[in-house]
ZAROLUM-573276 format. One record per residue (C-alpha): x, y, z; residue number from 0. Coordinates in Angstrom, 3 decimals. Layout:
BEGIN
c1_c2_c3_n
X_Y_Z_NUM $
...
//
This chain:
BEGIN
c1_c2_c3_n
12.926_23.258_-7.743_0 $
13.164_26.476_-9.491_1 $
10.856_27.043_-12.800_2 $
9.511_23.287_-12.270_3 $
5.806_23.148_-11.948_4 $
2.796_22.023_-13.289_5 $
2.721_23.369_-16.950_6 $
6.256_23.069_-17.324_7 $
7.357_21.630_-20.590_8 $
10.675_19.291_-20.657_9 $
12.606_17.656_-24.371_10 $
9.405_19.690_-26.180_11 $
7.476_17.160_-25.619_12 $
7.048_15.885_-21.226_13 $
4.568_18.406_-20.166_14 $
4.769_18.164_-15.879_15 $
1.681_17.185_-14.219_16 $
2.044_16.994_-10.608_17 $
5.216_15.879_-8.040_18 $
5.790_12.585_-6.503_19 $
8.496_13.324_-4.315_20 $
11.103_15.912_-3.185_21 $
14.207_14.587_-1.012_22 $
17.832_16.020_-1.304_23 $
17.297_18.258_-4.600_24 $
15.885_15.448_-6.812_25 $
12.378_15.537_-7.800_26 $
10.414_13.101_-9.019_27 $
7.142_14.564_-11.803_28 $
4.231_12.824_-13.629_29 $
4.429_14.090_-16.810_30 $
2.435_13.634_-20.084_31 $
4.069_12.766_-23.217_32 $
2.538_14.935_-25.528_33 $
4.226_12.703_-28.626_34 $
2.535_9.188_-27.712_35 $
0.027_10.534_-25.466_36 $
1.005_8.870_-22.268_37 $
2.070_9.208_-18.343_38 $
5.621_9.139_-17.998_39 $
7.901_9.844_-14.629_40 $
10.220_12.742_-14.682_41 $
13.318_12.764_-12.340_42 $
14.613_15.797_-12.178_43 $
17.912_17.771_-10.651_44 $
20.179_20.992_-11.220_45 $
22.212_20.898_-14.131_46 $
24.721_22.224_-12.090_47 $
24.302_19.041_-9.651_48 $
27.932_17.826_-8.819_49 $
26.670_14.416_-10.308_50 $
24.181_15.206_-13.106_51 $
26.581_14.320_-16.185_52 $
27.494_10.745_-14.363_53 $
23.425_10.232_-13.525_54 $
22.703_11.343_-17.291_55 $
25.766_8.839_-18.543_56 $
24.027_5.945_-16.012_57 $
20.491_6.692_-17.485_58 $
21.577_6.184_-20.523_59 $
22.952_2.816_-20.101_60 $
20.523_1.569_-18.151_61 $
17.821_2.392_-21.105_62 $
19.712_-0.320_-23.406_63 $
19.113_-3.130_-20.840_64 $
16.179_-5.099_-22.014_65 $
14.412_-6.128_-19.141_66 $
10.750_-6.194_-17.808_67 $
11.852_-6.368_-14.244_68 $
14.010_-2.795_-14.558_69 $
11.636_0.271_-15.067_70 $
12.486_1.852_-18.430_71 $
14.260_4.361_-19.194_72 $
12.838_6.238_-21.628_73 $
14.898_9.562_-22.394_74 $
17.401_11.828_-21.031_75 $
18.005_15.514_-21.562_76 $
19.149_18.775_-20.161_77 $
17.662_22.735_-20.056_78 $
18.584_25.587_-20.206_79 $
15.228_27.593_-18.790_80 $
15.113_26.291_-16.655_81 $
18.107_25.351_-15.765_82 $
17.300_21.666_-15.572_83 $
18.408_18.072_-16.049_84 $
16.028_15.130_-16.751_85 $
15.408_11.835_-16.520_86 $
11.990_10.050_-18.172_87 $
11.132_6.950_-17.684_88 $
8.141_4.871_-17.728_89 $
5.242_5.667_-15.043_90 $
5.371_3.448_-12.015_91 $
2.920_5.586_-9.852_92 $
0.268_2.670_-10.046_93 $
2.276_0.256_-8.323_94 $
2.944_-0.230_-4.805_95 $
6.537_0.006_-3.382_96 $
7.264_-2.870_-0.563_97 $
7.094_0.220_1.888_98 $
3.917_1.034_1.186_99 $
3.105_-2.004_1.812_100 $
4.654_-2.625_5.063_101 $
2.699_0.334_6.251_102 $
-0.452_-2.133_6.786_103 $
1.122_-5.208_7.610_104 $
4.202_-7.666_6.821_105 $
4.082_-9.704_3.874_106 $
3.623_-13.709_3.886_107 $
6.764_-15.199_3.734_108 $
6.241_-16.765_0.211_109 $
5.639_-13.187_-1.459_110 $
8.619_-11.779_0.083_111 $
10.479_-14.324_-1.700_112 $
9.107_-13.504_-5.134_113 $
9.369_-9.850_-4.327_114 $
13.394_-10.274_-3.765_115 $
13.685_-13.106_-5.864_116 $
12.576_-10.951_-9.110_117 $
14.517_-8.447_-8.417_118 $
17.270_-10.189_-7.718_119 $
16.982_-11.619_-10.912_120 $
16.738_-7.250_-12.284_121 $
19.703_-6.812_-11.142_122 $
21.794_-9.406_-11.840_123 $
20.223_-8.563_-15.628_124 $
22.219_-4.866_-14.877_125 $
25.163_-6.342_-12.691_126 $
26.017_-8.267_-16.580_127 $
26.251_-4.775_-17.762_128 $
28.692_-3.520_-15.587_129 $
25.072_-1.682_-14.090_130 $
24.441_-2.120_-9.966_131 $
21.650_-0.012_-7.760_132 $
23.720_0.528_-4.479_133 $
21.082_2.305_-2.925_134 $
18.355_-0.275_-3.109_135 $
15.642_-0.179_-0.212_136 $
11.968_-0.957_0.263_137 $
10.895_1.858_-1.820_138 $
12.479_1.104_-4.891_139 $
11.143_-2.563_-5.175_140 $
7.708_-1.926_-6.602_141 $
4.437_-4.785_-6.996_142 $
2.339_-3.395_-9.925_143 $
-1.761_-4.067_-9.486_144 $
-1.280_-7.596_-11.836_145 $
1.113_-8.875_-8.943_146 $
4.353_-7.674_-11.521_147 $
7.919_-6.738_-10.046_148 $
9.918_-4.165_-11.191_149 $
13.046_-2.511_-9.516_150 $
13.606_1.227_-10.009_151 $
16.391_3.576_-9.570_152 $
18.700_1.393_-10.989_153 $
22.254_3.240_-11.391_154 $
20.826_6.476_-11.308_155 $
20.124_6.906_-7.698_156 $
23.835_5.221_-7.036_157 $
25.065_7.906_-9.613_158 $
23.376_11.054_-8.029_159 $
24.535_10.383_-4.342_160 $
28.378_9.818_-6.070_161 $
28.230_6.148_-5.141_162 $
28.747_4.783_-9.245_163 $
32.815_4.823_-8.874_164 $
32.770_1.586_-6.953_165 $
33.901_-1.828_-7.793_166 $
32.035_-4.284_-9.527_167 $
32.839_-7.014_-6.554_168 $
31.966_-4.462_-3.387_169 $
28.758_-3.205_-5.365_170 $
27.234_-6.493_-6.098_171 $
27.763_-7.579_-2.782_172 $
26.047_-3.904_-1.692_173 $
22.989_-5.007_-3.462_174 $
22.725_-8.457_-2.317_175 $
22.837_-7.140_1.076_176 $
20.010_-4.650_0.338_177 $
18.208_-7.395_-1.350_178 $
18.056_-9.352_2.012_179 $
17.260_-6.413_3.885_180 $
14.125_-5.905_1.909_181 $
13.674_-9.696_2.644_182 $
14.172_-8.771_6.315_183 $
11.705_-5.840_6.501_184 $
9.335_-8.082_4.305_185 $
9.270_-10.460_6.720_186 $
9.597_-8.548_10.195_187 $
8.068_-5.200_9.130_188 $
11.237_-3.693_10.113_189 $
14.085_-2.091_8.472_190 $
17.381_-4.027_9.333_191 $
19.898_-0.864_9.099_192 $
22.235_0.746_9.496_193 $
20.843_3.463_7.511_194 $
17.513_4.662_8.389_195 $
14.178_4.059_5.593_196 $
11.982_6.756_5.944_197 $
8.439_5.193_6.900_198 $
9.605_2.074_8.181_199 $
10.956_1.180_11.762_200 $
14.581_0.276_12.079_201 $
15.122_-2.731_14.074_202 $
16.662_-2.714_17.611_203 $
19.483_-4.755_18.047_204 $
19.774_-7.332_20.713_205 $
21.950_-7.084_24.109_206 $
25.300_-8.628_22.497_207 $
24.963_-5.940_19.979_208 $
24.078_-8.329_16.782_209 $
21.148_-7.828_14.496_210 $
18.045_-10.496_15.598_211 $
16.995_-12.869_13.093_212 $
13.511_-12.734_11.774_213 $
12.390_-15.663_13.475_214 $
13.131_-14.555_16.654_215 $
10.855_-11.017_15.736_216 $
8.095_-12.822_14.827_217 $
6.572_-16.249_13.370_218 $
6.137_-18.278_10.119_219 $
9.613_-17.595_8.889_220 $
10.803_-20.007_6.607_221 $
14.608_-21.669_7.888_222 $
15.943_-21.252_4.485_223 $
15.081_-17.330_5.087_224 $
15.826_-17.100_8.278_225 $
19.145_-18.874_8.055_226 $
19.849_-16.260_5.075_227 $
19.452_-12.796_7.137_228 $
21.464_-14.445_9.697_229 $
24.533_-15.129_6.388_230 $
24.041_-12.523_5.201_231 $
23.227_-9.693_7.081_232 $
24.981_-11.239_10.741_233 $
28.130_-12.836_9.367_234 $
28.460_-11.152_5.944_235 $
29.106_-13.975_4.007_236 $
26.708_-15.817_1.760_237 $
26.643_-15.087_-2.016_238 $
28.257_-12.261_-3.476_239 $
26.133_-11.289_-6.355_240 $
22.290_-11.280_-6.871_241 $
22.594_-14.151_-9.718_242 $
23.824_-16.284_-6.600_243 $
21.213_-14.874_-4.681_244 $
18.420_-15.461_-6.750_245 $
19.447_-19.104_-7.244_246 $
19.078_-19.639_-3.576_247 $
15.639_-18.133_-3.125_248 $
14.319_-20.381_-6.215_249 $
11.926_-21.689_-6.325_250 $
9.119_-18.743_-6.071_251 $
5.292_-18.755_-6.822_252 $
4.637_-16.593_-10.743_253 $
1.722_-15.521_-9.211_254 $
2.001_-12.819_-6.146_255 $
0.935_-15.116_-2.780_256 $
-1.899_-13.857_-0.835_257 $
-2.327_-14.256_2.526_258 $
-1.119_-12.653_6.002_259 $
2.871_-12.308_6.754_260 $
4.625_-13.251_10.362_261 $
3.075_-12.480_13.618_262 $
4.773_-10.965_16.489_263 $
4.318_-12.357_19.855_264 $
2.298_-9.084_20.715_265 $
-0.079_-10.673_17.865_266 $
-0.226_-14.404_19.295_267 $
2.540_-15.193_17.026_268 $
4.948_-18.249_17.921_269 $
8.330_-17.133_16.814_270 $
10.690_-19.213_15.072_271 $
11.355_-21.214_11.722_272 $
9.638_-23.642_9.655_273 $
11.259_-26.106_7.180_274 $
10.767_-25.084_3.817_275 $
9.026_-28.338_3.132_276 $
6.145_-27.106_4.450_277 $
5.893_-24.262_2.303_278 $
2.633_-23.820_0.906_279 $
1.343_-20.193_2.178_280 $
-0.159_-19.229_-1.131_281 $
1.181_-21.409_-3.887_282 $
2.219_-25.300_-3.762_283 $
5.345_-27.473_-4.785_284 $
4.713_-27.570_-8.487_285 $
2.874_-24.307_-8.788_286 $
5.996_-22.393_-9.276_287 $
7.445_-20.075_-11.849_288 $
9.150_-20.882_-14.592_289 $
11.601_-17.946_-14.220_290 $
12.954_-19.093_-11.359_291 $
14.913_-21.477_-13.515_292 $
16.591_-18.694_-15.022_293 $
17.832_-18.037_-11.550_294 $
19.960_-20.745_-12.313_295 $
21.135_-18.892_-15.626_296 $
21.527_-15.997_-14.479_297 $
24.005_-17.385_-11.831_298 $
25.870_-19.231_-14.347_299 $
29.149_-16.753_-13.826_300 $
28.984_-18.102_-9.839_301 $
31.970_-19.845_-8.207_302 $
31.770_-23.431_-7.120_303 $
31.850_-22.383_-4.036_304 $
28.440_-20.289_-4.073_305 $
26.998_-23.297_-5.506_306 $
28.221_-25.361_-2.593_307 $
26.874_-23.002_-0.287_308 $
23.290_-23.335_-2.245_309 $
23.011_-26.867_-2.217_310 $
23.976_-27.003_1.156_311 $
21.399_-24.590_2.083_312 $
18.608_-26.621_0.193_313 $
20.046_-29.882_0.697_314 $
16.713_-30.674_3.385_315 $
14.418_-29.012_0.982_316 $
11.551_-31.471_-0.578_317 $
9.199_-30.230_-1.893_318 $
7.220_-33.467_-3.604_319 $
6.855_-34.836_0.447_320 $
3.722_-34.936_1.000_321 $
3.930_-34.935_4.386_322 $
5.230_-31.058_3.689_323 $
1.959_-30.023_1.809_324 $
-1.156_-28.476_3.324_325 $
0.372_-28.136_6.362_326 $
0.879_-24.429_6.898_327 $
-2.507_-22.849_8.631_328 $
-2.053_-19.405_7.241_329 $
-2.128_-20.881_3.565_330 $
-4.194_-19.713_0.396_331 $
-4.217_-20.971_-2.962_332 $
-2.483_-18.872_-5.488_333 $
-4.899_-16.221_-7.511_334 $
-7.763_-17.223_-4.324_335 $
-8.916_-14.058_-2.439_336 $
-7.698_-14.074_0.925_337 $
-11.169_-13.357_2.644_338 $
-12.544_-16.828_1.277_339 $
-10.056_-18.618_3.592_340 $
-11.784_-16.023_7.257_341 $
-15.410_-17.581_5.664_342 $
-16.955_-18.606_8.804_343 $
-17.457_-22.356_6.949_344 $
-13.587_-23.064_7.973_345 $
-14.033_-22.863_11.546_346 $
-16.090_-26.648_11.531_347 $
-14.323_-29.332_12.182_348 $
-14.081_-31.667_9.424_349 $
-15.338_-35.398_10.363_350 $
-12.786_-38.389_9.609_351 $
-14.443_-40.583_6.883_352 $
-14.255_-43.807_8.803_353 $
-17.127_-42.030_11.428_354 $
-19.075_-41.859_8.587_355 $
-21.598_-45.245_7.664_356 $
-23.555_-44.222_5.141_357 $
-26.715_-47.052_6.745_358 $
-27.511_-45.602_9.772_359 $
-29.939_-43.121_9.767_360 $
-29.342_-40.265_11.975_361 $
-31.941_-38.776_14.401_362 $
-32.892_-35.789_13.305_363 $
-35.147_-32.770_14.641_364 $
-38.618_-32.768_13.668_365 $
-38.755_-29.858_10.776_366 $
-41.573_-28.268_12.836_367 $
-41.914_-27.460_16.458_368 $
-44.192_-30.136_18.475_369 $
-44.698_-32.421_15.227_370 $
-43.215_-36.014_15.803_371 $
-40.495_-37.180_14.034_372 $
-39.682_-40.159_11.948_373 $
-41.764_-41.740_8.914_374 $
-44.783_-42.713_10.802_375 $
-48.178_-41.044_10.015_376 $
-48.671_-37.999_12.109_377 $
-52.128_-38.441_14.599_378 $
-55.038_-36.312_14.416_379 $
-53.844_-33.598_16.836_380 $
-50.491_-33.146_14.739_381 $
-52.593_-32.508_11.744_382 $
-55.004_-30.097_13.140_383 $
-51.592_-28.359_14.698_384 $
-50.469_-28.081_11.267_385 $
-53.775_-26.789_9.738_386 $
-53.554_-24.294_12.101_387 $
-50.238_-22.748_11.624_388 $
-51.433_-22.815_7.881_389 $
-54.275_-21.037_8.590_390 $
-52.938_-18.417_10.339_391 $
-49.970_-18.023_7.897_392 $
-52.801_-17.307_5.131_393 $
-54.525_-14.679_7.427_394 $
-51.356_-12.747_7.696_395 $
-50.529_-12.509_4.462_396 $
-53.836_-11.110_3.437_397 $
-53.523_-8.628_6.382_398 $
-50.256_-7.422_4.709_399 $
-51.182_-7.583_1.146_400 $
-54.152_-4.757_2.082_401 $
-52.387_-2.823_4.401_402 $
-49.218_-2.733_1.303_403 $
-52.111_-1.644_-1.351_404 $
-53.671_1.108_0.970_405 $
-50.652_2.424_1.710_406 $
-50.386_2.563_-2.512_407 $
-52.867_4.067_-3.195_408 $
-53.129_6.367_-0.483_409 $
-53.737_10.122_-1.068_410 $
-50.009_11.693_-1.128_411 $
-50.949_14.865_0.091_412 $
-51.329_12.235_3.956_413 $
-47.683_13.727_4.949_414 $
-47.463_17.369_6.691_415 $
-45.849_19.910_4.353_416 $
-44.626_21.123_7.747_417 $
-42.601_17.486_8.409_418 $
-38.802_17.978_8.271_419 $
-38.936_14.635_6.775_420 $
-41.521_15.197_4.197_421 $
-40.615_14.691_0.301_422 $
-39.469_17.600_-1.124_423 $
-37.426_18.615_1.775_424 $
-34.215_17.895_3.232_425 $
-32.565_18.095_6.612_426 $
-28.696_18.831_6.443_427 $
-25.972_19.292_9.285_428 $
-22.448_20.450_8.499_429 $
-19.717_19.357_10.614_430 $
-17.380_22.994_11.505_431 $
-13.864_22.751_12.180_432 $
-12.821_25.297_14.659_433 $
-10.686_28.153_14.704_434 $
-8.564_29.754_17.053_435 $
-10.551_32.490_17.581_436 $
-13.804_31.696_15.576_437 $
-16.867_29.850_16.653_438 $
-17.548_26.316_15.490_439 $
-21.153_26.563_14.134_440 $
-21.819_26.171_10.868_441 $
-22.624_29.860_9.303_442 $
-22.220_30.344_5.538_443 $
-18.889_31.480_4.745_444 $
-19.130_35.131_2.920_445 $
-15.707_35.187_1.774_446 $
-14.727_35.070_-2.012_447 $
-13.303_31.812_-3.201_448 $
-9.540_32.177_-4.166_449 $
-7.698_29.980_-7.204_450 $
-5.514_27.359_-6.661_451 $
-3.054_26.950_-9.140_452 $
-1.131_23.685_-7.477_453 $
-1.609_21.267_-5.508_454 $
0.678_18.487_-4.122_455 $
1.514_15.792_-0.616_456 $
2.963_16.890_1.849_457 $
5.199_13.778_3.662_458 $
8.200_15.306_5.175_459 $
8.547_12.068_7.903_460 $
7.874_9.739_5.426_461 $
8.722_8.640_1.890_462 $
7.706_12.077_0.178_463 $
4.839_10.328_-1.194_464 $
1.398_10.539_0.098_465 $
-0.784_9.536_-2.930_466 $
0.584_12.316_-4.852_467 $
-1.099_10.913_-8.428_468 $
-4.635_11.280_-6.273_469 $
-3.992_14.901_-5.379_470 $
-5.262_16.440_-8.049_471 $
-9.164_14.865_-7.067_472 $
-9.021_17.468_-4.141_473 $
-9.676_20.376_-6.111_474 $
-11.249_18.860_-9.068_475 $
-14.609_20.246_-8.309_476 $
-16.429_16.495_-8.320_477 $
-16.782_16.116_-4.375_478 $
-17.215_11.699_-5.389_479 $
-13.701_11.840_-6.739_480 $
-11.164_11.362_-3.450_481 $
-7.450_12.238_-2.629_482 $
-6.624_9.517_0.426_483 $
-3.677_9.047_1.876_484 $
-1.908_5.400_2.598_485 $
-3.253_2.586_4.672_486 $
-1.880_2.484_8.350_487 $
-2.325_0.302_10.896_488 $
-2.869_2.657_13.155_489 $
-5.248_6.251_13.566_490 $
-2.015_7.946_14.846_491 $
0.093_6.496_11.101_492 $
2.852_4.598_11.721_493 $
4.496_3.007_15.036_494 $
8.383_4.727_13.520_495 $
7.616_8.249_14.086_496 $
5.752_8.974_11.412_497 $
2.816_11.139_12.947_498 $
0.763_13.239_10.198_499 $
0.858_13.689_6.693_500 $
-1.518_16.331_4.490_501 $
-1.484_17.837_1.476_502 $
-0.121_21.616_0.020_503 $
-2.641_24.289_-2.110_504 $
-0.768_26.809_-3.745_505 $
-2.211_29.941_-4.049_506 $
0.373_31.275_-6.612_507 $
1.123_34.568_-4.555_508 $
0.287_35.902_-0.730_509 $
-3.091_35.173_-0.435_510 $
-5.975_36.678_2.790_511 $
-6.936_33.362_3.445_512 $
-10.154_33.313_6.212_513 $
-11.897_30.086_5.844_514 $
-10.989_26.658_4.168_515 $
-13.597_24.128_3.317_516 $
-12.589_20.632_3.567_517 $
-14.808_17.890_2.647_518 $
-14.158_14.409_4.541_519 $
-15.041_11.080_2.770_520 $
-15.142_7.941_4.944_521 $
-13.778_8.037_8.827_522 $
-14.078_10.960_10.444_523 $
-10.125_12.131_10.712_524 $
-8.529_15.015_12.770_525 $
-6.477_18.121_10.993_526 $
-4.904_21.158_11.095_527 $
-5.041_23.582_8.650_528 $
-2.034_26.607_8.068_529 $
-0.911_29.345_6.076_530 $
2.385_29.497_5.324_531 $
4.569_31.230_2.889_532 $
6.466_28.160_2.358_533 $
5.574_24.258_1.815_534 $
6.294_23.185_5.066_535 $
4.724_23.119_8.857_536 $
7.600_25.204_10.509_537 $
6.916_28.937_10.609_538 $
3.043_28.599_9.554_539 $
0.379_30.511_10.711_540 $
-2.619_28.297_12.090_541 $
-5.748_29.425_10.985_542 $
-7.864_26.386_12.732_543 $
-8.582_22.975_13.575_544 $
-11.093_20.298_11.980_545 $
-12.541_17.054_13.637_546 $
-15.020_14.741_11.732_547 $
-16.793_14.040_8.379_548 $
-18.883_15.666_6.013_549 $
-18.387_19.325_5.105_550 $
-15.729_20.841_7.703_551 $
-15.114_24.600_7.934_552 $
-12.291_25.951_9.658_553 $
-12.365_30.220_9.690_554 $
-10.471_32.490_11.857_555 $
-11.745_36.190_12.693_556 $
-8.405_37.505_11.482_557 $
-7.509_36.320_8.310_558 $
-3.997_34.744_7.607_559 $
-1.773_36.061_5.143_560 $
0.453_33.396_3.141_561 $
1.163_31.870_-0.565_562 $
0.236_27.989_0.779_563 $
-2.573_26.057_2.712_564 $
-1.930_23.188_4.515_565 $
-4.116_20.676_5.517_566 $
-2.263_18.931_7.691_567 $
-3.865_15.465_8.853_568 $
-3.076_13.779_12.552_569 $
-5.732_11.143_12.916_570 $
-6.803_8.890_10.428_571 $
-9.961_7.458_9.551_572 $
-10.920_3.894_9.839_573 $
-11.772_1.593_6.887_574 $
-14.656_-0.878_6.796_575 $
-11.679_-3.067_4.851_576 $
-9.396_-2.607_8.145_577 $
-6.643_0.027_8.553_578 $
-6.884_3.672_8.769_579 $
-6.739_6.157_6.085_580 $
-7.987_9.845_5.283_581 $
-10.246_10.089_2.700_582 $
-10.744_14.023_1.218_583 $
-13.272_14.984_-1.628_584 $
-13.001_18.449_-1.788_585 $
-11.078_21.341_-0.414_586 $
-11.922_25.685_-1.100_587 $
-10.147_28.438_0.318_588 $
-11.695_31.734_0.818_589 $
-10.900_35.070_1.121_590 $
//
């Protein structure tokens, strides 16, 4: 957007920091308050946009509901230089959005119904205020590092794309059915539709044309879910506002459920429901939160008839069986680390009690090779055995212990000065990118280092969004501080199209550029780099090629003329933790 950039100062007081996102003329800014000294999120659009007074007017109501579920709205202004109107609100950028999450894996079917079951409770908090989202999707439901939920966008979004003039009726229902569509791609790792979600795979729909349940995409889908994408999603009935939803999905774990989501057949997953009985993937019967009773309250406007259609839903559901409990193998306690329950220790096979008689001594081995076993005393040829394998213990030891104090004490001037090894010096190798007309060995770069004055993601088949608060730690000078990009599952990103991601340097005006430095943390990745004179792929100039770790140079003969540098990452790194990922420390570009 025109005269937005880092420096900028919005109200007096929200200096802009760096961009989040750029879709359809909105922007999204971390900004610092200067007042109170904090990191706030700018949204920002024209203040000629066709809907900026009705966003403004939405903002505004949404910052007097009182709710910790509903990010904050904060203030609201307009400019005139630049041009500009403004949303703050408070900064999110530290949690996770549900489709950032789904790029690694699906979520276990307990967490997906907190997830939705919180913020069905946000919005029903709005919906009493005459408030609705209408545009709700995977990235707008956020998990915050403590496991919190908070919905964003709230009215705004809805008011920006012209969507706020609907009825109450039609846009509660809208959001329910988003609501269960985030439940959907939860649970399948797939976005239900109609619209597309950029980053996440729509689902295909079956032969007969109607939208497959979860349980037949892939396993451990609880009925009660499963039976409520069909509802609500298949036949489009089911409750009608998110109060009545959120009374359905009670009750939910307070604490966000660890653990791994459904497996596709692909995956050695068994598809199809479980009762609800057995429930216990991360939290158990009576571990469960005390706000899901106000599901009940905040459903108190519902008709008899949604209540019907709730207790008829959960009419099988008991959860004090004990039959139910313990019985789901994918389980983990609530607040235990998942990698306790892959400890190697769960793989024995625990012994029934009744095997167990506690007076008859078992047989074991001896505790040292040829020595006889039992409580008899050993003969004479055990004992000299034994005296033996003392002795020659002893005799070891000592050998060590002088060879360790020679080796002490030993003149240090012993190594060659002429070792490559030797203290003092130091063997390096630099990894070179190649160009398209340059050679790939390593030669110092003689060029003079240019200024970049911005920095920012570059995620045009994705969500916008490619760590963009972690950009900055690419040109921060301190090569142990990292910009990374999401988690995939795959070196190659995502299995919905999604095939590269990178990052932009601004150079402020044309620039010569004729090598870039890039310094690779972690898994060795593949990239592109381009000049461009705008912030995108199409029309730039490729200056070269990189392929590894370490320090990577990429320099072409003939230098490329151009404003912005793109690094412009195609395979991803893999993670000792799983997943793939590109990890970047540093990048220069010279002259």
């Amino acid at each position: 957007m025109d005269g937005i950039g880092r420096g900028t100062i919005l109200g007096g007081r929200y200096e802009i920091d760096r961009a989040l996102s750029r879709r359809d003329g909105v922007e999204q800014w971390i900004a610092r308050d200067a007042t109170l000294g904090r990191e706030v999120t700018v949204t920002c659009f024209a203040a000629d946009h066709p809907f900026a007074s009705a966003a403004l007017d939405s903002a505004r109501r949404v910052a007097g509901v009182e709710d910790r579920r509903l990010s904050q709205v904060l203030d609201v202004g307009t400019e005139t230089d630049p041009p500009v109107s403004y949303v703050v609100s408070e900064a999110t950028h530290h949690s996770q959005s549900v489709a950032a999450l789904l790029r690694l894996d699906t979520l276990p079917a307990e967490e997906v119904r907190r997830l939705v079951g919180e913020s069905a409770l946000a919005l029903e908090t709005a919906r009493q205020r005459g408030l609705h989202h209408q545009i709700l999707n995977p990235h707008h439901v956020l998990r915050s590092p403590d496991g919190a939920v908070q919905v964003a966008g709230v009215a705004v979004g809805a008011a920006l794309t012209g969507h706020d003039g609907d009825d109450g009726d039609t846009a509660s229902r809208d959001d329910v059915r988003a609501l269960v569509s985030v439940a959907y791609a939860g649970l399948t790792g797939r976005w239900p539709g109609p619209d597309e979600v950029p980053g996440l795979e729509t689902v295909s729909r079956r032969a007969d044309g109607q939208l497959p349940s979860p349980s037949e995409l892939v396993s451990n889908v609880p009925g009660d879910l499963d039976t409520l994408a069909r509802t609500v999603l298949g036949d489009d009935e089911g409750p009608r506002t998110p109060g009545e939803l959120a009374r359905q999905l009670s009750p939910w774990s307070s604490d966000q459920v660890h653990g791994i989501g459904g497996r596709t057949p692909e995956q050695g997953g068994v598809t199809g429901v479980e009762q609800r009985g057995g429930r216990t993937s991360g939290t158990t019967g009576r571990h469960l939160a005390g706000g899901a009773a106000a599901a009940g309250a905040g459903a108190a406007g519902a008709g008899a008839a949604g209540a019907t259609a709730a207790g008829a839903t959960r009419a099988d559901d008991d959860l004090t069986d004990p039959r139910g409990l313990g019985t789901d193998p994918d389980a983990t306690v609530v607040g235990r680390r998942p990698e306790f329950d892959n400890d190697e220790t769960s793989t024995f096979q625990a012994a029934p009690a009744s095997a167990y008689d506690p007076y008859v001594e078992e047989d074991l081995d001896p505790p040292l090779p040829l020595l006889t076993s039992g409580t008899a005393e050993p003969d004479r040829s055990s004992s000299r055995l034994a005296l033996a394998i003392v002795a020659v213990t002893v005799v070891v030891a000592m050998l060590l212990g002088f060879l360790g104090l020679r080796s002490l004490f030993g003149s240090p001037d012993s190594t060659s000065a002429d070792d490559p090894a030797a203290p003092g010096t130091s063997a390096t190798s630099t990894a070179s990118g190649t160009g398209g007309s340059t050679s790939s060995s390593a030669s110092p770069s003689s060029g003079q280092k240019l200024t970049v004055s911005d920095i920012t993601s570059l995620d045009p088949q994705g969500d916008g969004d490619e760590h963009n608060d972690l950009v900055d730690k690419a040109i921060d000078g301190d090569p142990e501080t990292v910009w990374m990009t999401h988690r995939y599952l795959r070196e190659t990103f995502t299995r919905s199209g999604k095939q590269a991601a990178g990052v932009v340097l601004d150079l402020g005006e044309p620039r010569d550029v004729g090598t870039v430095k890039v310094l690779v943390d972690g898994g060795a990745i593949d990239a592109t780099v381009y000049v461009s004179d705008e912030k995108q792929i199409e029309g730039a100039q490729q200056l070269g090629q990189l392929s590894g770790t370490g320090q990577q140079e990429v320099r072409s003969s003939d230098a490329k003329k151009g404003r912005y540098v793109i690094v412009w990452v195609t395979k991803l790194g893999p993670q000792d933790t799983g997943g793939f990922r590109a990890q970047i420390g540093e990048i220069e570009v010279l002259s």
